[in-house]
C-alpha positions in Angstrom: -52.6 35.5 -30.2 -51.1 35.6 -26.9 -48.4 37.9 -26.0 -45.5 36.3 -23.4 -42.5 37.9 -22.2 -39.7 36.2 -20.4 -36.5 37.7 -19.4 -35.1 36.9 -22.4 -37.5 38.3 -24.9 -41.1 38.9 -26.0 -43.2 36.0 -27.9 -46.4 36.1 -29.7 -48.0 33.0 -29.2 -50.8 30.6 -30.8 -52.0 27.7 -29.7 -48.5 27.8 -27.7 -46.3 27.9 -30.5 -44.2 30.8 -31.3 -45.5 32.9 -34.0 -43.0 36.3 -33.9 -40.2 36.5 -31.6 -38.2 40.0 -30.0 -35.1 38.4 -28.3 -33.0 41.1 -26.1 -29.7 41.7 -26.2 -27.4 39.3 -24.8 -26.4 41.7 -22.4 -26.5 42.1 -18.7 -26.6 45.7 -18.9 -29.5 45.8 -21.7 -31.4 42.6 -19.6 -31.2 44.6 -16.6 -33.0 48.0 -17.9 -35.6 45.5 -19.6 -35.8 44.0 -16.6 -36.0 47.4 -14.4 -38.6 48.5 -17.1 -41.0 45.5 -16.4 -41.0 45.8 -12.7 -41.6 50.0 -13.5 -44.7 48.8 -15.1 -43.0 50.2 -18.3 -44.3 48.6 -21.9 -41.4 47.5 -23.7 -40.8 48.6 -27.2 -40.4 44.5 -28.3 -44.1 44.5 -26.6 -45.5 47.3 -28.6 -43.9 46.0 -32.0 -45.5 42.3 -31.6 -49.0 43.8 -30.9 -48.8 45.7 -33.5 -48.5 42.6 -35.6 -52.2 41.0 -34.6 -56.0 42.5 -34.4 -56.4 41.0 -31.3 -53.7 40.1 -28.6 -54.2 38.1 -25.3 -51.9 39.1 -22.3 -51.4 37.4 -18.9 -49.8 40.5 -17.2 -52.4 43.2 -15.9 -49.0 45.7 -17.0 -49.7 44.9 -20.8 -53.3 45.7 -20.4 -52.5 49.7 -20.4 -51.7 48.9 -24.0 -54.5 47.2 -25.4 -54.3 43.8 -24.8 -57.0 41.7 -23.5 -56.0 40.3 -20.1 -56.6 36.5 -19.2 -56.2 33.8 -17.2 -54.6 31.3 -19.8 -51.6 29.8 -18.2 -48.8 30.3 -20.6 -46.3 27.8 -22.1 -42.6 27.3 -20.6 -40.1 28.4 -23.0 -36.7 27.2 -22.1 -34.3 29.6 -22.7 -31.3 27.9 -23.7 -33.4 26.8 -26.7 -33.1 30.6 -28.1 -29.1 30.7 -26.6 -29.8 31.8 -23.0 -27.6 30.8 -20.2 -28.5 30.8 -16.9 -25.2 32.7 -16.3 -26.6 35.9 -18.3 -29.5 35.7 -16.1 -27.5 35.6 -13.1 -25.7 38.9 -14.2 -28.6 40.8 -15.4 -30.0 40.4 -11.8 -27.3 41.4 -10.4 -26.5 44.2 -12.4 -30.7 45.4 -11.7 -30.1 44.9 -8.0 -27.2 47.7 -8.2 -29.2 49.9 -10.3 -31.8 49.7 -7.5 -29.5 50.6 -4.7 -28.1 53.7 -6.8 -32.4 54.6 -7.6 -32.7 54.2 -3.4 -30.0 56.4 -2.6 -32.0 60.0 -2.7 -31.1 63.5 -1.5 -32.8 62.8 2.1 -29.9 60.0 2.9 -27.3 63.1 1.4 -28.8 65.3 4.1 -29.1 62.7 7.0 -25.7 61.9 6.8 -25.0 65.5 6.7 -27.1 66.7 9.6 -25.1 63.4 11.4 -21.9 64.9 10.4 -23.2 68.6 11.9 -23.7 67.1 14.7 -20.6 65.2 15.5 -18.6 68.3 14.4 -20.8 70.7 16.7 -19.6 68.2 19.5 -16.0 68.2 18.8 -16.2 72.0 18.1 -17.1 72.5 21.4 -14.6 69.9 23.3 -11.6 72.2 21.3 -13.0 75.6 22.0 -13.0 74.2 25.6 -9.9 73.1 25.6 -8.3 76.0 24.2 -10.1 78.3 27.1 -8.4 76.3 29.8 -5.1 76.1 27.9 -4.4 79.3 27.0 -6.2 80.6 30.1 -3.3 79.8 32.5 -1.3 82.5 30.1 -3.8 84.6 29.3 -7.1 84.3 31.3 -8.5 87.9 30.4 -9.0 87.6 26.8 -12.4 85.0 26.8 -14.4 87.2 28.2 -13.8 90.4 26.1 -14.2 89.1 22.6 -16.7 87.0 21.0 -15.8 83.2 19.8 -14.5 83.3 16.6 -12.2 86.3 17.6 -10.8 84.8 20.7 -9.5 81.8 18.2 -8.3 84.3 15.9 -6.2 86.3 18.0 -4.6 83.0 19.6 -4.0 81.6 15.8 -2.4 85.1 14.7 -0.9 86.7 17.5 0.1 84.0 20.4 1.6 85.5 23.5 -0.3 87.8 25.5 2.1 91.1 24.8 1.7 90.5 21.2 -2.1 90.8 21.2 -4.0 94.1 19.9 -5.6 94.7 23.7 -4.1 95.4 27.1 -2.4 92.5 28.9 0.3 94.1 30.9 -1.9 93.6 34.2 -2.6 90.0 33.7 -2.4 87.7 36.5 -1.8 84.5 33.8 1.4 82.6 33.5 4.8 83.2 30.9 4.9 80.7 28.7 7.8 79.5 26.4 8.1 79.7 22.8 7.2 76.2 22.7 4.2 76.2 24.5 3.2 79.3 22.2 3.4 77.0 19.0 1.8 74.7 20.6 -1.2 76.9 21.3 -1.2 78.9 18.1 -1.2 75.3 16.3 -4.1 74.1 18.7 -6.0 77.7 18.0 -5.3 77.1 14.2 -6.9 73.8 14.4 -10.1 74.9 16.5 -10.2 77.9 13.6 -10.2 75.0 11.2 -13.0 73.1 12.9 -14.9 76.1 12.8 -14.9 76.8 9.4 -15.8 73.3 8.7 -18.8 73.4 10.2 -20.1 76.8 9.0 -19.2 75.0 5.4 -21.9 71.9 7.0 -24.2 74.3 8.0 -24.4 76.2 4.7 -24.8 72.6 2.8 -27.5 71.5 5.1 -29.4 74.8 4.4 -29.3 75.1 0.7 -30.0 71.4 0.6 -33.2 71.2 3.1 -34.8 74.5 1.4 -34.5 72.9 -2.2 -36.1 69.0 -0.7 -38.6 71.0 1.6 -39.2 75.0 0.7 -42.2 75.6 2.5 -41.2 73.8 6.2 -37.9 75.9 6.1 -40.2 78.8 5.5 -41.9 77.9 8.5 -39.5 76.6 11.1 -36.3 77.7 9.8 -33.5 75.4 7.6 -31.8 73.6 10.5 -34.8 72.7 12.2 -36.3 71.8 8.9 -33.3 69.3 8.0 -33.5 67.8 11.5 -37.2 67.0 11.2 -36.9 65.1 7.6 -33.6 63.6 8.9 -35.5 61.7 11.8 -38.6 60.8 9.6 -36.7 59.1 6.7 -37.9 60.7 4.2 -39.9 63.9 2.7 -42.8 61.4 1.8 -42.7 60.0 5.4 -42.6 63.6 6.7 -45.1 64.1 5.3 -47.3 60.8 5.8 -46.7 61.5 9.5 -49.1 62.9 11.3 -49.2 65.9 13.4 -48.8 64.0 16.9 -46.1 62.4 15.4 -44.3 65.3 13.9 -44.6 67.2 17.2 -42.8 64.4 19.0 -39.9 63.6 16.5 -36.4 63.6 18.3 -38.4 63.2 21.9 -38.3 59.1 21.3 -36.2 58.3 24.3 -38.7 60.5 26.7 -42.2 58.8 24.9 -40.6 55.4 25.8 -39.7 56.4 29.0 -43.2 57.3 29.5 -44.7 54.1 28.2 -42.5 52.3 30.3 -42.3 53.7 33.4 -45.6 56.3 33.9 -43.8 59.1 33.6 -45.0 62.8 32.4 -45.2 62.3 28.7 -43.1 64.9 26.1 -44.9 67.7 24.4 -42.8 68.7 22.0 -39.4 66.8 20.3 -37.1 68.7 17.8 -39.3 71.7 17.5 -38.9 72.9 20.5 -35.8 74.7 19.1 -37.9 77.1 17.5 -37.9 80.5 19.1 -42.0 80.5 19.4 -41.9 77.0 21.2 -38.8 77.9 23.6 -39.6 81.0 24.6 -43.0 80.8 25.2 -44.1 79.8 29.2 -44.2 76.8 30.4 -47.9 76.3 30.2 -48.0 77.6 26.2 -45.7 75.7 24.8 -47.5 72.0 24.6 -50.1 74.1 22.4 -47.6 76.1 20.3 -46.3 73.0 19.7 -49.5 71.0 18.9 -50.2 73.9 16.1 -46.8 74.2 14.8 -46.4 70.5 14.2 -50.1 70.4 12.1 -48.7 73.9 10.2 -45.5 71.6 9.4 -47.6 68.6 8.4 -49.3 70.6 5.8 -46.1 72.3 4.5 -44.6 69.0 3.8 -47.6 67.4 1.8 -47.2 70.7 0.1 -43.5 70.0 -0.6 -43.7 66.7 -1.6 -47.1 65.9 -3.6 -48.4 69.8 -4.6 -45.2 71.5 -4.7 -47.3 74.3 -4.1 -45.8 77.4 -2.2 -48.0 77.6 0.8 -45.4 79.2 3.8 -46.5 82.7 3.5 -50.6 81.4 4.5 -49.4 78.9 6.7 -47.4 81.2 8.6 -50.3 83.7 8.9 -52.7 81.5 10.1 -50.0 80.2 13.5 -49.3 83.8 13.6 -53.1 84.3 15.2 -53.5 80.7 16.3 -50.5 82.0 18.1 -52.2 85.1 19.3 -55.4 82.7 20.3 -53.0 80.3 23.0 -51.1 83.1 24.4 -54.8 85.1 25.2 -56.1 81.9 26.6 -53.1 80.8 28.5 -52.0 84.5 29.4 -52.1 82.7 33.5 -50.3 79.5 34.7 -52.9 77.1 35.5 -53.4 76.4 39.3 -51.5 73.6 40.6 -53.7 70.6 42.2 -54.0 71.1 46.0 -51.8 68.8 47.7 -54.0 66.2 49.7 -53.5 66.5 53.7 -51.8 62.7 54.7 -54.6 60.8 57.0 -53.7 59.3 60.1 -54.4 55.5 60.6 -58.2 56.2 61.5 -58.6 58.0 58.2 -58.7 61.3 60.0 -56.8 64.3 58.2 -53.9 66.0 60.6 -54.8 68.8 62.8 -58.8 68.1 62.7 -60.5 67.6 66.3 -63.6 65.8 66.5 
């Protein structure tokens, strides 16, 4: 007996005529998870009942092997499907319906998170544009306040309180401007937007962070969440994260500055995203292509951990930089010597200032 299965339903077969038939639904819905089930690699119920029906069963799929049957090379007969009531219009809708199933499979947590860390970023920018604004705005009535409160205060205090003599701190020696009530709403409604953009973006920041340590626990253990988020946003992926090797990994977000130096000569990068960790930027000059270089293959690790083992490794990986760390800054504890500059020769090939 040979075992066939078309889009339309399973056939047991001899001699290419059909013994025992399993027709599917007439349904594009119910086509399309048969459908999504045989390109899975999935046995199909219908399958399982026909070959339960003979001793022996032939198949022509190695997919069908997994359930006993006895793969071959017979080419099978063509069954026309509008001889068992198919239209070619059912087809067409069962493969469109499985293409929209695929997209919704495709769409995982890491594109959730890219577009997220996007979003952080864009907000970060216009956080900074309004907070900058604000500054200049409010300076030419009140230039004394930036610089005695923090940030988020200074937007507070302009929100609540408005004009200079209505603030909780000495103003009456200020060399800023009156301003009208106008102008103040104006401010306090600029101030209240700023306070809004704010709060937005701590919102982001707390999203991105709850979201990178549940796709990647052990590198947010090790470099931190945001970093974390930024690395798996520019790889794609956790798997290609953590297909990547360590070179690569080191040098993610430095992509403009590696093709700069392929193009034009120049100094290659050492380090890309990761250089926003505290152990990478504040290290000297001369450590910090080596911190990097071990950092990256610590991260590496971590995210084969997160995405095949899901073992929690942080706590050993984070040991084992700790005295790699140790290791560079005892090696490197003096700037290498900078090449001697070559003395320019004159036209007979004699150096400057030698006599003969």
């Amino acid at each position: 007996m040979l075992l066939l299965t078309t889009w339309f339903g399973s056939f047991l077969l001899d001699e290419g005529k059909v013994v025992d038939q399993r027709l599917f639904p007439k349904d594009a819905h119910a086509l399309a998870d048969r459908l999504g089930l045989v390109e899975d690699w999935k046995v199909l119920p219908e399958e399982r009942q026909l070959m339960s029906l003979a001793e022996e069963v032939f198949v022509v799929e190695a997919r069908l092997e997994r359930a006993g049957g006895n793969r071959t090379k017979e080419r099978p007969p063509f069954l026309n499907p509008e001889d068992f009531g198919y239209g070619r219009d059912l087809l067409h809708g069962a493969m469109v319906e499985l293409a929209k199933a695929r997209i919704r499979k495709a769409i995982g947590p890491e594109d959730h998170l890219r577009q997220a860390v996007g979003a952080l970023d864009e907000i970060q920018e216009q956080e900074n544009a309004l907070l900058e604004r604000l500054r200049e705005w409010y300076g030419l009535h009140f230039p004394e306040l930036a610089p005695m409160v923090d940030v988020a205060t200074y937007v507070e205090l302009i929100a609540e309180h408005g004009r200079r003599d209505r603030m909780p701190v000495a103003a009456h020696e200020s060399v800023g401007a009156d301003i009208a009530d106008r102008e103040e709403e104006e401010l306090k409604s600029f101030a209240g937007l700023a306070k809004l953009v704010v709060g937005q973006r701590k919102t982001l920041e707390s999203y991105v962070q709850r979201s990178v340590r549940e796709l990647v626990p052990n590198v947010a253990e090790l470099t931190g969440p945001m970093i974390a988020a930024r690395l798996v946003a520019l790889a794609g992926s956790v798997n290609d994260l953590a297909r990547a090797p360590a070179g690569t990994v080191q040098l993610l977000g430095a992509e403009r500055a590696l093709f700069r130096h392929l193009r034009t000569g120049s100094r290659p990068p050492k380090h890309g995203v990761i250089f926003q960790h505290p152990w990478v930027h504040r290290a000297p000059r001369w450590q910090r292509g080596a911190i990097a270089r071990a950092l990256a293959a610590r991260i590496t690790t971590a995210a084969r951990a997160d995405a095949y083992t899901k073992r929690h490794i942080a706590p050993e990986l984070l040991k084992d930089l700790e005295s790699t760390m140790e290791e560079i800054r005892r090696r490197k504890a003096e700037p290498p010597p900078r090449p001697r500059r070559r003395e320019p020769e004159n036209k007979r090939g004699r150096r400057k200032g030698t006599r003969h």
